[in-house]
C-alpha positions, 0 to 999 in steps of 0.5 A: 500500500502506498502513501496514497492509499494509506490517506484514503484509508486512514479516512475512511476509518476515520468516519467509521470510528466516528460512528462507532464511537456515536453508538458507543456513547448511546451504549454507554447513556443506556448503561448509566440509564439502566444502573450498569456497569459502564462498558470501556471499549478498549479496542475502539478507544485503541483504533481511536488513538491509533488513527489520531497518531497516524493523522499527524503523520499522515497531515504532514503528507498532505501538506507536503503533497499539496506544496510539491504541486504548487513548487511543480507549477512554478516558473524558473523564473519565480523560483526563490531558493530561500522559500524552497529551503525553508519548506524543506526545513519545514517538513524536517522538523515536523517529521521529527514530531512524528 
């Protein structure tokens, strides 16, 4: 799997997580309803942290997709160096927060 399959993945997992977790609170409401002892969901609360992590890094891969393209398109003639460096440098260190 490529970095792009990865994102379209990571979204789609993302929005079923989501509504995992909306039934999961309409559970747990019906357990405090009910007097039960609260349920914890520990895989769901695990793929939730699981794809908040692999959404920073996959952020970062976005921006820099989004960038290249606007770097791709640009003339020679516009072509600022300085900027180019400091987008590197950027990405850099938003790699090393990964």
């Amino acid at each position: 799997m490529d970095l792009n399959e990865g994102l379209e993945q990571l979204i789609k997992y993302k929005e079923l997580v989501a509504e995992y977790n909306k039934k999961k609170d309409e559970l747990v409401l019906a357990e405090k309803l009910f007097n039960l002892e609260i349920s914890t969901f520990k895989e769901l609360v695990a793929i939730d942290e699981d794809n908040k992590n692999l959404s920073t890094l996959y952020d970062v891969y976005k921006d820099f997709k989004a960038d290249q393209k606007e770097w791709s398109t640009m003339l020679w003639a516009k072509l600022d160096a300085e900027m180019l460096r400091q987008g590197a440098e950027n990405y850099d260190k938003k790699r090393k927060k990964c």
